[in-house]
Every structure is written in C-alpha cells, then in structure tokens.
DRENSETI-674560 format. One record per residue (C-alpha): z, y, x; residue number from 1. Coordinates in Angstrom, 2 decimals, decimal comma, m for minus. Each point is the difference from the previous one (the first is absolute). Layout:
BEGIN
PT        pz        py        px   num
PT         Z         Y         X   NUM
...
//
This chain:
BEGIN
PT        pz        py        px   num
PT      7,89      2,52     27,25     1
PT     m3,95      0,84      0,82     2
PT     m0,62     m3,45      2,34     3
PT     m2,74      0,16      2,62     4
PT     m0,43      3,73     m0,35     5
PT     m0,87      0,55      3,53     6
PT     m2,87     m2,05      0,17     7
PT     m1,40      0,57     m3,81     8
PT     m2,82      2,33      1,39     9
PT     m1,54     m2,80      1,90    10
PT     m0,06     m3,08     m2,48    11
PT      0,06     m0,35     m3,64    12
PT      3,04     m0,04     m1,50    13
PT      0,69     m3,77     m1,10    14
PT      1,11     m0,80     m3,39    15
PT      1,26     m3,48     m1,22    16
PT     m0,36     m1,18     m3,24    17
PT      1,90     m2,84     m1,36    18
PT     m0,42     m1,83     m3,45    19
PT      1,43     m2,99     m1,70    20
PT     m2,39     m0,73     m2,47    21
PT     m3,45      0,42     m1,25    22
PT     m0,18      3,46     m1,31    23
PT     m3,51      2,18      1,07    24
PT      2,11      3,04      0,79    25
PT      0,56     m1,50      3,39    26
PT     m3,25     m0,18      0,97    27
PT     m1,31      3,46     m1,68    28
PT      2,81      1,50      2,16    29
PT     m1,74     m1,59      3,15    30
PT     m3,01      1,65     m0,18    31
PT      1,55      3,77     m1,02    32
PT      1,83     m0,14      3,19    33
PT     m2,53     m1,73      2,27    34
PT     m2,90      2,94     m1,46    35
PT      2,47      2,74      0,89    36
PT     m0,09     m1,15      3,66    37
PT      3,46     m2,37     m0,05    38
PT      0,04     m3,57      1,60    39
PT      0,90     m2,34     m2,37    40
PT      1,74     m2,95     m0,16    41
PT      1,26     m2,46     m3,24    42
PT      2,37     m3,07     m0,26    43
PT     m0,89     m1,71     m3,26    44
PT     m0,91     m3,44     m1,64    45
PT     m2,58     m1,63      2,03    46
PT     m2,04      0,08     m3,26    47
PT     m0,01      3,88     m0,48    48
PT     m3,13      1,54      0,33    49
PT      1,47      2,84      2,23    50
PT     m0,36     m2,64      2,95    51
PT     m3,53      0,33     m0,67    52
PT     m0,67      3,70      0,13    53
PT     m1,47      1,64      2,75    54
PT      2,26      2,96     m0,08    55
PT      3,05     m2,74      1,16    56
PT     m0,06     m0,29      4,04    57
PT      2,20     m3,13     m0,29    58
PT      1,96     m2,09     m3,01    59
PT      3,34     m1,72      0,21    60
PT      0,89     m2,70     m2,45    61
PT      2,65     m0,27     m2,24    62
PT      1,86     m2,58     m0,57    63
PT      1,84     m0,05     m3,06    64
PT      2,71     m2,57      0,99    65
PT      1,28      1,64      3,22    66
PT     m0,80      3,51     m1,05    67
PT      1,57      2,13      2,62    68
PT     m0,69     m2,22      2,87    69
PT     m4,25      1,11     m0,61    70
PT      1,47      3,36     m0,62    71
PT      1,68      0,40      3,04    72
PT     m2,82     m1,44      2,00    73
PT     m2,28      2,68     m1,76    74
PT      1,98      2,65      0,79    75
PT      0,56     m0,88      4,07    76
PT     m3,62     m0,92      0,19    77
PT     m1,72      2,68     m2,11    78
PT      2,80      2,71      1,78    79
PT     m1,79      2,23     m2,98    80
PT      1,69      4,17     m0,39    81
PT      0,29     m0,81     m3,77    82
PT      0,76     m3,08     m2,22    83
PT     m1,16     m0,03     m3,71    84
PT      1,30     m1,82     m2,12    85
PT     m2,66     m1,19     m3,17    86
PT      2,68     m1,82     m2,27    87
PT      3,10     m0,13     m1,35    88
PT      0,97     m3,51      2,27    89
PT     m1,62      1,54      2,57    90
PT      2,65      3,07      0,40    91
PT      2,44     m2,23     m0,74    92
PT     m0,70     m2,34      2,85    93
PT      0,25      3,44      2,27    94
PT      2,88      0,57     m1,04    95
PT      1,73     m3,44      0,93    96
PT     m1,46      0,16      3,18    97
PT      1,26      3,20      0,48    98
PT      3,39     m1,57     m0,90    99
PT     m0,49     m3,29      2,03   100
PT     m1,22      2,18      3,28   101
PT      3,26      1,72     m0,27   102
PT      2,56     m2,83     m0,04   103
PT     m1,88     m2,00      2,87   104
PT      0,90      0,41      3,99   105
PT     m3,47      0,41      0,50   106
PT     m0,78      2,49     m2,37   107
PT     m3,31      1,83      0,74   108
PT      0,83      4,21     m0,31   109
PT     m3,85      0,30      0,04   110
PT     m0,49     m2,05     m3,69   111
PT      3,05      1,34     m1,20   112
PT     m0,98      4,07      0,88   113
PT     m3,46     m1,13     m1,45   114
PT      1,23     m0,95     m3,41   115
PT      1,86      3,15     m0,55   116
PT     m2,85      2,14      1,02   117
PT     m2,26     m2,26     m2,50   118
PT      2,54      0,08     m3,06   119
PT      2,46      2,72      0,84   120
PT      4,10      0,21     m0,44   121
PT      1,57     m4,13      0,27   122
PT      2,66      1,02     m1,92   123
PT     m2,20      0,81     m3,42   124
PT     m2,11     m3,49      1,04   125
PT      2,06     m2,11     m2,81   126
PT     m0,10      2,92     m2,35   127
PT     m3,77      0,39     m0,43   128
PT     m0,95     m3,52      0,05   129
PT      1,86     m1,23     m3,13   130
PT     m0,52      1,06     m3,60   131
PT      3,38     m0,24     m0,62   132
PT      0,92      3,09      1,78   133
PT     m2,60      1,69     m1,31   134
PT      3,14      2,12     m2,37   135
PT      1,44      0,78      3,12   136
PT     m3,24      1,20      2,04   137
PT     m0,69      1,89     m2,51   138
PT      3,18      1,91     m1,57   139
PT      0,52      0,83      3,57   140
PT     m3,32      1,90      0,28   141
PT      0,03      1,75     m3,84   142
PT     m2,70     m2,15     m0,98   143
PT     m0,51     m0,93     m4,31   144
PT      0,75     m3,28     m0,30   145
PT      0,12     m2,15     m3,26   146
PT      2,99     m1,87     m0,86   147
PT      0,85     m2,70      3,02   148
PT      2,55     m2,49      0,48   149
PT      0,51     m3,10      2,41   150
PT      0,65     m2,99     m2,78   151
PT      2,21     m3,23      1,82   152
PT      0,04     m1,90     m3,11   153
PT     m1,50     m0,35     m3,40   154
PT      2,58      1,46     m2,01   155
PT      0,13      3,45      2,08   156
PT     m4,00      0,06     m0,58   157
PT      0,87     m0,71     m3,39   158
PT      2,71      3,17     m0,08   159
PT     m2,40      2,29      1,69   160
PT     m3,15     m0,96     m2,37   161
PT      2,57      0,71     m3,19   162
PT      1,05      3,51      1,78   163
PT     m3,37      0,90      1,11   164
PT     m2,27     m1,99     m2,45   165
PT     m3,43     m1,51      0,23   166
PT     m2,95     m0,33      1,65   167
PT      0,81     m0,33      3,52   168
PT     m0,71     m1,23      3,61   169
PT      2,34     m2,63      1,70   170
PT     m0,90     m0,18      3,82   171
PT      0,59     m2,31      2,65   172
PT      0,77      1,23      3,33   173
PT     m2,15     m1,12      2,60   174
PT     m3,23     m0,27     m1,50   175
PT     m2,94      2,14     m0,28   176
PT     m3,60      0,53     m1,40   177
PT      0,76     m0,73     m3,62   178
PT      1,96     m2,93      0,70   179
PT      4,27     m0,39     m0,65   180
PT     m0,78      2,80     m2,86   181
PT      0,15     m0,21     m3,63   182
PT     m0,17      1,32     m3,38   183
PT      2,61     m0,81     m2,38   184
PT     m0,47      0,86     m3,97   185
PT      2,96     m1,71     m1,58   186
PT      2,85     m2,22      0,84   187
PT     m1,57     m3,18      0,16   188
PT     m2,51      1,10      2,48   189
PT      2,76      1,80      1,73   190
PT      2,03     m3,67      0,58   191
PT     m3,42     m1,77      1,25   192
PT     m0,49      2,80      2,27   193
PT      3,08      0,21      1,46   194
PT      0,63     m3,62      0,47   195
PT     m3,81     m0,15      1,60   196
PT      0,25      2,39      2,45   197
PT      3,53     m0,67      1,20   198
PT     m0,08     m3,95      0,16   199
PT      0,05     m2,03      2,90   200
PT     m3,40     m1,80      0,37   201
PT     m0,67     m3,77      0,44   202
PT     m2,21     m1,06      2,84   203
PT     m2,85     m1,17     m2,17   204
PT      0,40      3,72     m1,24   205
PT     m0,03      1,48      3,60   206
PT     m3,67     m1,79      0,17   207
PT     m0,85      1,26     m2,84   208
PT      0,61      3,53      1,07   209
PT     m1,91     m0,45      3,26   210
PT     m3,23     m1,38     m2,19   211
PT      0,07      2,51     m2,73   212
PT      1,43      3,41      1,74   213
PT     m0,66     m0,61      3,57   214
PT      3,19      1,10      0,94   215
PT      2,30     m2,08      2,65   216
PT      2,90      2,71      0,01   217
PT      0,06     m1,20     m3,48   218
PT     m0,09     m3,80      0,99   219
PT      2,39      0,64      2,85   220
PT      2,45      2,02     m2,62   221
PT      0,15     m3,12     m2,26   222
PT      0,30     m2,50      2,31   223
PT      2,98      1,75      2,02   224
PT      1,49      0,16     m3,92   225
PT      0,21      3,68      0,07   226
PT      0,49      1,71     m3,37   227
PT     m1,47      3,47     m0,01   228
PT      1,84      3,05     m1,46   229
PT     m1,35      1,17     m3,21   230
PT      0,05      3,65     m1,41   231
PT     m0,63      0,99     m3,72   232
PT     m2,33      3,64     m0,12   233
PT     m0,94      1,96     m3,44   234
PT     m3,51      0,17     m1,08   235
PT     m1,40      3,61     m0,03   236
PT     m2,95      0,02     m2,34   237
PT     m2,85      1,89      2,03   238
PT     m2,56     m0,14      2,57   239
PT     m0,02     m2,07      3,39   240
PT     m0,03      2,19      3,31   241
PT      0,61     m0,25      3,49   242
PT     m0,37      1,72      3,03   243
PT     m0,04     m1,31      3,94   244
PT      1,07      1,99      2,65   245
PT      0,16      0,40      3,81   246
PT      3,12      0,96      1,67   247
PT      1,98      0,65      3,42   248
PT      3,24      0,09      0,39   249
PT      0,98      0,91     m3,21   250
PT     m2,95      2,69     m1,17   251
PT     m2,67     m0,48     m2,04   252
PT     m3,58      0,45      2,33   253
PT     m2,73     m0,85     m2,58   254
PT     m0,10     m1,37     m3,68   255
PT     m2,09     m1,26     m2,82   256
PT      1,32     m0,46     m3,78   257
PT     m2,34     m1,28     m2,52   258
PT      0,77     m1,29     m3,30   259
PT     m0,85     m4,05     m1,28   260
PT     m3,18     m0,25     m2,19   261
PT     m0,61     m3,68      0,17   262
PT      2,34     m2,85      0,89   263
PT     m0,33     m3,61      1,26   264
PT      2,68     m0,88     m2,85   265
PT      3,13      2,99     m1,10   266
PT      2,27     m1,20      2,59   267
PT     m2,48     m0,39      3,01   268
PT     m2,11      2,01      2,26   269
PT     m2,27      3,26     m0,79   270
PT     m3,98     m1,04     m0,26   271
PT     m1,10      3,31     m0,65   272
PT      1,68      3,55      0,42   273
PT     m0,34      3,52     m0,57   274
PT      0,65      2,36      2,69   275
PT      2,79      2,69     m1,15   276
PT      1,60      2,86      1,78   277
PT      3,50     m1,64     m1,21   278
PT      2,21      2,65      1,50   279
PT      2,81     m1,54     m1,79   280
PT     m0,35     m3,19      1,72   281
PT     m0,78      1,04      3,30   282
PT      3,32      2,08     m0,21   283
PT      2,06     m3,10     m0,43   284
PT     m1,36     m1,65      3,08   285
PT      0,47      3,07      1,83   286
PT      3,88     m0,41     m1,37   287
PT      0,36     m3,98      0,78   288
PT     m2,08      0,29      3,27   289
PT      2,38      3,27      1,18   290
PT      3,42     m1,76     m1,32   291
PT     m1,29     m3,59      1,62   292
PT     m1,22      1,74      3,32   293
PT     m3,15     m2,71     m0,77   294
PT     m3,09      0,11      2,20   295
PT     m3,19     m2,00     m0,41   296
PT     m1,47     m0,49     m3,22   297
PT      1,43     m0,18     m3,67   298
PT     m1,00     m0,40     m3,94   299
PT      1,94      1,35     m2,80   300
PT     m0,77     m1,22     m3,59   301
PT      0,87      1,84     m3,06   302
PT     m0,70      0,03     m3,47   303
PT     m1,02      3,55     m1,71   304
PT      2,04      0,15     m3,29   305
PT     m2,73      0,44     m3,03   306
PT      2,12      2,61     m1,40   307
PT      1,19      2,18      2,59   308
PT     m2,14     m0,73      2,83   309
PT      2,71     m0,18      2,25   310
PT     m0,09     m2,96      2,71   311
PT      2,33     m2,48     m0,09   312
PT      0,42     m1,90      3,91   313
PT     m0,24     m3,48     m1,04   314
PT     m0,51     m1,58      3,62   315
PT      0,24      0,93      3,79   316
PT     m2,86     m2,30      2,28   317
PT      0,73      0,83      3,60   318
PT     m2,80     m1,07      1,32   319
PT     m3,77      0,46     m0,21   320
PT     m1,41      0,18     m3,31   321
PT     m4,01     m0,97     m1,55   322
PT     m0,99      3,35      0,29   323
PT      1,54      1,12      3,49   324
PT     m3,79     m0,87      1,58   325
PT     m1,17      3,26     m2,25   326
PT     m1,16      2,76      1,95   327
PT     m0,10      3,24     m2,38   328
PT     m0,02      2,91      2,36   329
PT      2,21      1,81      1,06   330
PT      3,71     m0,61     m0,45   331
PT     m0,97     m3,57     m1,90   332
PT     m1,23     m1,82      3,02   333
PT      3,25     m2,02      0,85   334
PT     m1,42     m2,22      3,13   335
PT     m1,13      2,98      1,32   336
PT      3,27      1,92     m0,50   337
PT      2,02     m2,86      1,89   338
PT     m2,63     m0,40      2,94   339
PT      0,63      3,65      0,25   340
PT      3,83     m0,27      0,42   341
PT     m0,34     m3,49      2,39   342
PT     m2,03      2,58      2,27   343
PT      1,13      2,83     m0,41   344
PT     m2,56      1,91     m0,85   345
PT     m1,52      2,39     m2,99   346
PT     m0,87     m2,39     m2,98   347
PT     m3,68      0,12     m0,41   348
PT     m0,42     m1,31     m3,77   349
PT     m3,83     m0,14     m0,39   350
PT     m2,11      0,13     m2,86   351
PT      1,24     m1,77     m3,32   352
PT     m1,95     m3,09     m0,45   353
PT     m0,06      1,36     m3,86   354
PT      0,24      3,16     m2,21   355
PT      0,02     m1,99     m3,03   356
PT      3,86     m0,39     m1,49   357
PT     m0,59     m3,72     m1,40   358
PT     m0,21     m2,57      2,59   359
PT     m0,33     m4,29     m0,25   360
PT      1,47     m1,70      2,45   361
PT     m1,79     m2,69      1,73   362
PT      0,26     m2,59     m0,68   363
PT      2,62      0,02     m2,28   364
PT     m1,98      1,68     m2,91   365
PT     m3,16     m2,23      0,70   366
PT      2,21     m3,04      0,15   367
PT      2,11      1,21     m3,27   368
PT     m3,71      0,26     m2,27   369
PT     m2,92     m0,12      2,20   370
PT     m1,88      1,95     m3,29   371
PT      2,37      2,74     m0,01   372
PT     m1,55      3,54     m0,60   373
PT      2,59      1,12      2,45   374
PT     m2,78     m1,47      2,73   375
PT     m2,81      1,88     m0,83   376
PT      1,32      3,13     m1,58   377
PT      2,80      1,20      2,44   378
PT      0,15     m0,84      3,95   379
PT      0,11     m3,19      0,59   380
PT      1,92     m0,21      3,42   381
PT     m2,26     m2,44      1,73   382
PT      0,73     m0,77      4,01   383
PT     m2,89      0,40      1,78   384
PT      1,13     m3,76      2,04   385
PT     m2,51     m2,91     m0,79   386
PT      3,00     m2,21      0,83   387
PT      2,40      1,67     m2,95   388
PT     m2,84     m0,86     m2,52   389
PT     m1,16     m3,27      0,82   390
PT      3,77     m1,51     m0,05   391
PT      0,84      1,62     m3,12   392
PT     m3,16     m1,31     m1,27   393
PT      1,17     m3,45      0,32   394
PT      2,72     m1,98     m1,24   395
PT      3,98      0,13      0,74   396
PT      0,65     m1,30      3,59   397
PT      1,38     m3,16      0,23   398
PT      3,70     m0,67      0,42   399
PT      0,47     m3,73      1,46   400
PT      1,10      1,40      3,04   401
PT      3,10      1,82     m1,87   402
PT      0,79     m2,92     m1,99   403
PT     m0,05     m2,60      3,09   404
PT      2,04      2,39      1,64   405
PT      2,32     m0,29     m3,01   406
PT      0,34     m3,58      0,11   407
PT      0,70      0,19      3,83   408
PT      3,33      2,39     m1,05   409
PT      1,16     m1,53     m2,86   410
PT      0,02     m3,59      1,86   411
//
C-alpha cells in the first residue's frame, strides 16, 4: 500500500514519528526528514526536545499511562503517509493498536492500512519485536547465530550454561537500549541474573524504575506482575557492529553498517562508530527484511568473531536506530530512500554530510567523555539546531510529572 499517492506531487509527504522515551534519535530524525522537504510531525514526552525544533510543524504528547489512547489521537490527527517508530515500546505499542483496532466494531481501516505500510507483514509483528525469537528469525533466513535458547527456569539455564559453557548473555524480552541484558561469567552470577531479570517487582521497585531508567513500560510491566521471558545467548569474542536499514515491503532500499568503537558501557548504546562497507551484515537484513516482508526502518547488531571475522547476528531492532539521521550519499541516505518510496519518486540521496569513516554521535559521545579525542579528531556529528544543544547542555529533565502520574495509577 503507497497511501495518498495521488496527491503526493502537491504536498509534502507527512511522516509521523512516535517515541516513548528520551532518546536524541527522535529528534535527529526530525530534522533529516523535514531538510529533505517532508512535513513532520512527533508524539513524544512533553519534555523531549523534538517539541522544540523548528523542523516539527506540530507535537503530540505522550502519555505513558494510557499509551495507545495519545497514539491513536496522533495518528487520526496527524493523518501522516508514514509512521516511525524511534523505540522498542514504541513499535510495540503499534503493534497492540494494530491488534486492538482489529477486534473493535469501530475499527478504523485507515490506522490499520497505515501501520502495515509503516512496519510491513502483521503476521512477522510478534516475531521481530522479541529477543526470544531471535533463533527463529534468524535460522529461517540462513543467518550465523551463536548458541540461543529460551531458559523458563534456573535449572534449564543451568543445563544450557554446562552444555554450552561460559561467558554469556541472558536477555529479557521486552526491553531495549542496554537494559533486560546481561553478562554472565560463572554460576553464581548466572542465579542473580536470572532471578533479577525474571522476578516480579514490588511497587516501591516500579518507582524506582521510573526514577532511575525513565521507563513506564517498565513500571507498568511490574506493577501488572508480569514476568518477562528470558533467553540464554553465547558470547562470541570479537568486535561490536551494526548496521540500520530502510525497507519496503520486504526489500532492502538503503543501508549503513558500521562497526562499535566506543560504548556508553559493553551492553549499551554505540558513542562512536566507524563506517564499514559490512556486506556481510547488510546481507542478513536483506534475508530477515525479504523473509519478514518488513518495511520502514530496522537495526541489526552483530558481533565480528576475532578469529574468523565472520558476523555473528546477535540482535534484530525494528525500528529506527542512532545513526538512521546519517546522510552518506548515495545508497546510505535512509530518510531519503523512504521519502522516495512514500512518493513515489526517484530517491535523490544528496551529498554525504562526511567522507571520513569514524563518526561521534551527538550527543552520546560528548555526554559519554566530554574530553574524548573522538571530538576533535574524527567528525563530530553536531546538529546544526540551537535548541538540540542548549537542552543537552543542561541537566536531565525533570520527572514529577511521571511519578504523580504513578501515584494516580497505583491508588
């Protein structure tokens, strides 16, 4: 489906962006699509500094404790061609409306059509978004995998550790940016991890998450007692990599892989990357994006063995990544490439904003070691938006509003 076709040539084609949470990639996406002529519209915290950009005709807020009530109010208000999703909860959230839509009486044909344009086949939705799957995904496509196994119980992790041995990475379904993931070196740390990630929370807990990770799908999680479903993955001794992609209906468009050269900690986001040809990886997400019929945007991660150089898939993000925003010419321009598709029309890349391979993010380098010689001797990719640096300049916003809002639940 190619919505609003027949009037593309006399308006801008209008793309939605929706985010959960406080990451910049929201906002770095705003202004790529607004400065390649797209009108652009964002439902986020009412904190995020995407409401004050320039390049965002109009901001709807998102309330974290009736989530797809301010979705579906963005989406019949904002009546955007495309809807990108900038998180993990975020997709998620599409996809339950997409769900909910379809079991009501008054189910709106428009939203629904909208969110398979945006994401691609329904029946892959529950496949891509949880990282227990991830063996399925991708043994169906051919893809290298390391050793994977959904664990119920501490004595199967146990069984799998003494089959497949140590270090490893026990994952919680459900969670994203570093978070629900960890590293496990022997059996004691293997029985703390397990029983962290998979208990039920108390409500002084749930607070705590709110304060310290900013996360409300978290606080909702714990409150509603939900235990998340854990998976045990071998460690692969190498190099971090990734690569983001665009896609429509189930073919790759445009891509960029780069490998990790700097890290907020070893199980969170990328600071600082190195821009790669990684044919490898870009051949897997042409595999999962073909076999998942996925549109929109996607990021693979992988690990690059030390030994063989081969790359292991270690994660499947299907959503927009950090470095999506990245314009590098031709065939690595990936807002371009989808504005292209939403109007049918050639896909008119630009110039790269770059030719140099190693690039730190802003403002996740600068906010990781504001001395790093990553700033001054590699491109430092700095948005040219006043707004973007003065409210990373200042502290964390505050989060009273979350935590009355809390209160007001949990009563």
């Amino acid at each position: 489906m190619k919505p609003h076709l027949a009037d593309q040539a006399r308006r801008a084609p209008k793309i939605l962006l929706t985010h959960t949470l406080h990451w910049p990639n929201a906002a770095r996406l705003a202004t790529s699509f607004h400065d390649i002529g797209c009108d652009v519209q964002v439902l986020c915290r009412k904190t995020h500094p995407a409401l004050k950009l320039r390049s965002v005709r109009r901001g709807y807020l998102y309330n974290p404790f009736a989530p797809l009530r301010s979705l579906r109010v963005a989406l019949e208000e904002a009546d955007p061609d495309l809807v990108i999703p900038c998180d993990d909860q975020a997709v998620i959230e599409l996809h339950q409306l997409y769900n909910v839509i379809g079991r009501s009486r008054y189910s709106s044909r428009r939203i629904r059509e909208l969110i398979e344009c945006s994401l691609g086949r329904p029946e892959s939705y529950e496949s891509v978004i949880t990282r227990s799957h991830l063996a399925t995904v991708a043994g169906s496509a051919g893809a290298l995998l390391p050793p994977t196994e959904v664990v119920a119980s501490e004595t199967q992790l146990r069984d799998w550790l003494c089959r497949e041995g140590f270090p490893a990475v026990l994952k919680a379904d459900f969670t994203s940016g570093g978070s629900g993931v960890m590293v496990i070196h022997n059996e004691r740390t293997a029985a703390d991890g397990f029983r962290k990630l998979s208990r039920r929370s108390s409500l002084a807990r749930a607070h705590g998450a709110l304060g310290l990770k900013f996360d409300p799908y978290l606080v909702r999680q714990r409150l509603l007692g939900v235990k998340p479903k854990l998976s045990v993955q071998s460690l692969i001794r190498g190099k971090l990599a990734n690569c983001a992609v665009a896609c429509w209906q189930g073919k790759v468009i445009a891509g960029i892989a780069v490998e990790v050269l700097a890290t907020q900690n070893p199980t969170e986001h990328a600071t600082v990357v190195r821009v790669v040809a990684g044919r490898e990886m870009l051949g897997v997400a042409e595999l999962i994006v073909n076999s998942l019929g996925m549109s929109g945007f996607c990021g693979f991660d992988f690990v690059i063995e030390d030994n063989s150089g081969r790359a292991f898939l270690i994660e499947i993000n299907p959503r927009a990544t950090q470095i999506n925003h990245l314009a590098l010419g031709e065939g690595r321009n990936l807002p371009a490439a989808l504005r292209a598709r939403i109007a049918d029309e050639p896909i008119h890349s630009g110039r790269a904003v770059t030719d140099e391979k190693i690039i730190a993010l802003f403002p996740q380098e600068w906010l990781r070691d504001p001395q790093s010689k990553f700033l001054n001797d590699n491109y430092h990719d700095v948005p040219k938006e006043p707004e973007l640096l003065k409210y990373y300049s200042k502290p964390k916003p505050k989060i009273r509003h979350y935590m009355d809002g809390l209160r007001k639940v949990s009563c």
